[in-house]
PyMOL commands that place a pseudoatom at each C-alpha (Angstrom):
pseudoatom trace, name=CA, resn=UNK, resi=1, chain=A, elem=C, hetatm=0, pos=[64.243, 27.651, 146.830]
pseudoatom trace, name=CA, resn=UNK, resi=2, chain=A, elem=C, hetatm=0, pos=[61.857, 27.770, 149.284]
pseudoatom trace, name=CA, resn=UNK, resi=3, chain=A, elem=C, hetatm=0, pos=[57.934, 28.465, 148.251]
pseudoatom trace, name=CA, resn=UNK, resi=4, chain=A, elem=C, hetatm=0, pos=[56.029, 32.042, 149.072]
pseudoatom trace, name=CA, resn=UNK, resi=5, chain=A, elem=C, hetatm=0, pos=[53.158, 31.900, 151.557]
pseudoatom trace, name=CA, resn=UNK, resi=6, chain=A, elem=C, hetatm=0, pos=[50.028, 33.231, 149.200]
pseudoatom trace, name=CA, resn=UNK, resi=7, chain=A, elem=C, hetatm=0, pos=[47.881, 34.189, 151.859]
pseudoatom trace, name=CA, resn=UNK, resi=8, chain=A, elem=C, hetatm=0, pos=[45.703, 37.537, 151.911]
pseudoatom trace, name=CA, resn=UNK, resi=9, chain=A, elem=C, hetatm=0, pos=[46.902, 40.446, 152.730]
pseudoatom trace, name=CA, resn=UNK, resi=10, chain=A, elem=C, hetatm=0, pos=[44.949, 43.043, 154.851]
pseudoatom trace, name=CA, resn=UNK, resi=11, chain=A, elem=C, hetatm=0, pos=[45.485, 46.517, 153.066]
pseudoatom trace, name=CA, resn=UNK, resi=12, chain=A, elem=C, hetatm=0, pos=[47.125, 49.228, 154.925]
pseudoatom trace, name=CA, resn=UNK, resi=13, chain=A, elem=C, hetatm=0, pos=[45.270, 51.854, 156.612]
pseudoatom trace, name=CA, resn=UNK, resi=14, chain=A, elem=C, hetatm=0, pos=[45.227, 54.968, 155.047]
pseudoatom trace, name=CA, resn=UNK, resi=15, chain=A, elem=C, hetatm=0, pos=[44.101, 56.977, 157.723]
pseudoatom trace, name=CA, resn=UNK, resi=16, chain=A, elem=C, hetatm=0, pos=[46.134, 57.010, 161.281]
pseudoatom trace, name=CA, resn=UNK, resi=17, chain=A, elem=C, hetatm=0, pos=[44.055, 56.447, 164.209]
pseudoatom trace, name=CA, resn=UNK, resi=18, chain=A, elem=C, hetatm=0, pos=[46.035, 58.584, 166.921]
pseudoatom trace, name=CA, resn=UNK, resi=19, chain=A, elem=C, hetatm=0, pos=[48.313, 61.429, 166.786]
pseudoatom trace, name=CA, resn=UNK, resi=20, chain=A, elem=C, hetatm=0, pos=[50.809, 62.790, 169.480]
pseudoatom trace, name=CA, resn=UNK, resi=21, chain=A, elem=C, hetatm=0, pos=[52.108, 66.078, 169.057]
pseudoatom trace, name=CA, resn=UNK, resi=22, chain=A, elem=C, hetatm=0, pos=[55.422, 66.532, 171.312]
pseudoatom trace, name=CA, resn=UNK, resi=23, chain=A, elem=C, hetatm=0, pos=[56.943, 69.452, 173.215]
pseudoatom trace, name=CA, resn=UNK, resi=24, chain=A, elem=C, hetatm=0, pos=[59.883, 69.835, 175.294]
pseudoatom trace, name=CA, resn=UNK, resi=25, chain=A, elem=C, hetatm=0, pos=[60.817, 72.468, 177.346]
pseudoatom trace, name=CA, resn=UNK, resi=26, chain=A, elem=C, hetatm=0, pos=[64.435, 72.168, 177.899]
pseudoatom trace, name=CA, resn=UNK, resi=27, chain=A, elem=C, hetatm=0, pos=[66.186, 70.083, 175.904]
pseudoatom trace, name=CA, resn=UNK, resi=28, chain=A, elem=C, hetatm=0, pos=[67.878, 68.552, 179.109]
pseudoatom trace, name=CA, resn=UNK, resi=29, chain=A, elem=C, hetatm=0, pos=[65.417, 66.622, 181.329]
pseudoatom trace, name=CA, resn=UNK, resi=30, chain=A, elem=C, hetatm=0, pos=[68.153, 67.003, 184.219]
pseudoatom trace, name=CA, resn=UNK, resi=31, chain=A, elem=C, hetatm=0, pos=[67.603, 70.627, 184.932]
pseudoatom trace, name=CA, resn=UNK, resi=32, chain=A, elem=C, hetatm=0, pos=[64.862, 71.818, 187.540]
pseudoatom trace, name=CA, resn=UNK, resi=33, chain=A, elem=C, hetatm=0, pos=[61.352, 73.043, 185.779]
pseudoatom trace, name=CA, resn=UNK, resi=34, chain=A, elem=C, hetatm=0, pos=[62.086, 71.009, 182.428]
pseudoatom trace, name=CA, resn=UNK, resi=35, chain=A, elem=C, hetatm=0, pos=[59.470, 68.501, 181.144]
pseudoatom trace, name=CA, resn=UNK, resi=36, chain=A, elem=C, hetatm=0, pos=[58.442, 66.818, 177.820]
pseudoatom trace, name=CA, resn=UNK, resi=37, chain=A, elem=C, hetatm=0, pos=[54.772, 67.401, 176.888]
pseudoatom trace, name=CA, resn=UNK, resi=38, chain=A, elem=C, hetatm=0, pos=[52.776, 65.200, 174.414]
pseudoatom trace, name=CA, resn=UNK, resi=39, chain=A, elem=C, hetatm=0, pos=[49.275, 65.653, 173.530]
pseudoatom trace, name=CA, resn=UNK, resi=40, chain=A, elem=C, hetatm=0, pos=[47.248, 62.796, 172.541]
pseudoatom trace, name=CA, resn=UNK, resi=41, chain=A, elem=C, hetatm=0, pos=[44.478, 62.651, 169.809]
pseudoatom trace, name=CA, resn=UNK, resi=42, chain=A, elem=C, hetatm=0, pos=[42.202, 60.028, 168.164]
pseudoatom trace, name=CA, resn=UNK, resi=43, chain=A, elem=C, hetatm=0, pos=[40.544, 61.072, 164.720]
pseudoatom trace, name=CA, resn=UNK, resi=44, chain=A, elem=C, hetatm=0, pos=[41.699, 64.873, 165.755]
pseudoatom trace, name=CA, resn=UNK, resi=45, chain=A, elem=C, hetatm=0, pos=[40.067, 64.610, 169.116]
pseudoatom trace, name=CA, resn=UNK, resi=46, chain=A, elem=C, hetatm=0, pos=[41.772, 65.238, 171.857]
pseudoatom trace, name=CA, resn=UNK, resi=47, chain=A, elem=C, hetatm=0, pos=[42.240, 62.328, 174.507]
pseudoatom trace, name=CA, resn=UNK, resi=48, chain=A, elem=C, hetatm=0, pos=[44.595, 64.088, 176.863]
pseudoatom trace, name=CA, resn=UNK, resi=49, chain=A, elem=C, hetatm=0, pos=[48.010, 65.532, 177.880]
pseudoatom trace, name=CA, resn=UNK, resi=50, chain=A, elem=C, hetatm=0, pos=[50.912, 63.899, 179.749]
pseudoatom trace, name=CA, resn=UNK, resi=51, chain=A, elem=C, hetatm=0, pos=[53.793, 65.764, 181.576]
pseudoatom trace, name=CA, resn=UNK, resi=52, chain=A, elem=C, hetatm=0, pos=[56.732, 63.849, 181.987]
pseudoatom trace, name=CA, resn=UNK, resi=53, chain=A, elem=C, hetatm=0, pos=[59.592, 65.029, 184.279]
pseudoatom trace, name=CA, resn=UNK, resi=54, chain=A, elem=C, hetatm=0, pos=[61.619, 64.104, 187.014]
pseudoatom trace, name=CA, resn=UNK, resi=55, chain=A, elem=C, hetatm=0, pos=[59.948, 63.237, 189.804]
pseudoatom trace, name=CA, resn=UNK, resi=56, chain=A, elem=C, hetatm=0, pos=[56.697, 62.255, 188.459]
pseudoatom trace, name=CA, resn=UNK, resi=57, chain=A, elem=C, hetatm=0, pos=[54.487, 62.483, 185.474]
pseudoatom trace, name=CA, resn=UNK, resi=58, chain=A, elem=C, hetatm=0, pos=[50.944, 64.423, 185.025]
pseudoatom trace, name=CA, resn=UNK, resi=59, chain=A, elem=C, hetatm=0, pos=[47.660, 63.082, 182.753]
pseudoatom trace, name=CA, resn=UNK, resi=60, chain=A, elem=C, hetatm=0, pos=[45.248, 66.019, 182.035]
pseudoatom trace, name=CA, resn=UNK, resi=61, chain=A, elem=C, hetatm=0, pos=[41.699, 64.441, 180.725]
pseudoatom trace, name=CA, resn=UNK, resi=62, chain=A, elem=C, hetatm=0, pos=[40.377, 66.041, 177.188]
pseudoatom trace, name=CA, resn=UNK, resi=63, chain=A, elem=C, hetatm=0, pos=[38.062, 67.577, 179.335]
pseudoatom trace, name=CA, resn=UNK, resi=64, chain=A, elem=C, hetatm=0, pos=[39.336, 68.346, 182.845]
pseudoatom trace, name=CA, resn=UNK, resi=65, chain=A, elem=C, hetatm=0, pos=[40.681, 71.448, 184.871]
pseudoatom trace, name=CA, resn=UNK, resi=66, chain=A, elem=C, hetatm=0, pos=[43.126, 69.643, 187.055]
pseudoatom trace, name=CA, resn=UNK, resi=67, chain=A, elem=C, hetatm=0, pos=[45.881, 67.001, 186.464]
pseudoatom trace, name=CA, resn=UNK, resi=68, chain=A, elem=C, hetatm=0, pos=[46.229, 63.691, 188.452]
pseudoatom trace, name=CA, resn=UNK, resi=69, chain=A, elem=C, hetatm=0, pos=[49.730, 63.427, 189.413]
pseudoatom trace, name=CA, resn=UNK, resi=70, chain=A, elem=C, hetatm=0, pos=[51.095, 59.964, 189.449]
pseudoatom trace, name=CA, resn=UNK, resi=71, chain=A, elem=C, hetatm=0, pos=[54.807, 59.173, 190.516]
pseudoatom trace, name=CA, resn=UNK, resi=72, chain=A, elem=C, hetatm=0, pos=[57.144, 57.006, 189.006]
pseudoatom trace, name=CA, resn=UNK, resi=73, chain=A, elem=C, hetatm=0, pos=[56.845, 54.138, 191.329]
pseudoatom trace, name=CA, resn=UNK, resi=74, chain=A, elem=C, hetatm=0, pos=[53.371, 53.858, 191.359]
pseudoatom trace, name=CA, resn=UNK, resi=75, chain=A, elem=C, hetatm=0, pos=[53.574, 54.253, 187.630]
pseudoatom trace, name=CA, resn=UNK, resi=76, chain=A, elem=C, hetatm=0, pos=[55.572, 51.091, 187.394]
pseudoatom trace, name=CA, resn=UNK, resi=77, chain=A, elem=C, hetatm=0, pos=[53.133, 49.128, 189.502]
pseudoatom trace, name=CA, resn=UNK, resi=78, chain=A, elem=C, hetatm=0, pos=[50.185, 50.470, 187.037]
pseudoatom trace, name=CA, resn=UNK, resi=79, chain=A, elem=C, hetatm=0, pos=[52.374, 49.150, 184.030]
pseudoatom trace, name=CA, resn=UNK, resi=80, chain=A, elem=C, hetatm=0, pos=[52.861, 45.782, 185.847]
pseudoatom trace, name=CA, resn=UNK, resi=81, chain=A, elem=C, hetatm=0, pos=[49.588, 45.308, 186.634]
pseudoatom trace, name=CA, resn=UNK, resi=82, chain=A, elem=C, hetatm=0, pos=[48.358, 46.188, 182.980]
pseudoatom trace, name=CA, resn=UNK, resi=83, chain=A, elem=C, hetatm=0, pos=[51.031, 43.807, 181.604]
pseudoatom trace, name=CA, resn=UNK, resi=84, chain=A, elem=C, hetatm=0, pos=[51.176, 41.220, 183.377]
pseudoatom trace, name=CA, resn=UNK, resi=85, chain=A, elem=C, hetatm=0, pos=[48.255, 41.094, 186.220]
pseudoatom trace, name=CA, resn=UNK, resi=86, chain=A, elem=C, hetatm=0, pos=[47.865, 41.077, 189.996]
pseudoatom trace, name=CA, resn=UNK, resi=87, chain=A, elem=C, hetatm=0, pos=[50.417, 39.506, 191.685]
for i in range(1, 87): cmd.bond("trace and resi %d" % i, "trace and resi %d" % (i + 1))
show_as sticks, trace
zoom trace
């Protein structure tokens, strides 16, 4: 029988950093006008909002009055980028 490692073990947070509270609006995301909403917090502060539907997705800033729009292409190249670098 093989021997357990003994090293130490970190103890489990007891208090979650972030929190995303989720909202859909239809429960298809086929149909026109339908979108999932999540809003983002750290420590109960609110980070943002993010839209996502068809054609494109939305970020709203804790603390802004308009949304940047960013479409699903270019949000694939952003993920790239962040994952794996410039090409």
């Amino acid at each position: 029988m093989a021997a357990k490692k003994r090293g130490r073990r970190r103890p489990a947070s007891l208090e979650r950093k972030y929190e995303v509270k989720a909202e859909i609006e239809n429960f298809s995301l086929v149909k026109a006008k339908s979108a999932l909403k999540l809003e983002i917090y750290c420590r109960e502060e609110k980070l943002g909002e993010l839209q996502v539907g068809r054609g494109s997705l939305y970020w709203w800033g804790a603390h802004r009055q308009k949304e940047k729009r960013v479409s699903w292409g270019r949000f694939a190249q952003m993920m790239d980028e962040l994952a794996y670098g410039k090409k």
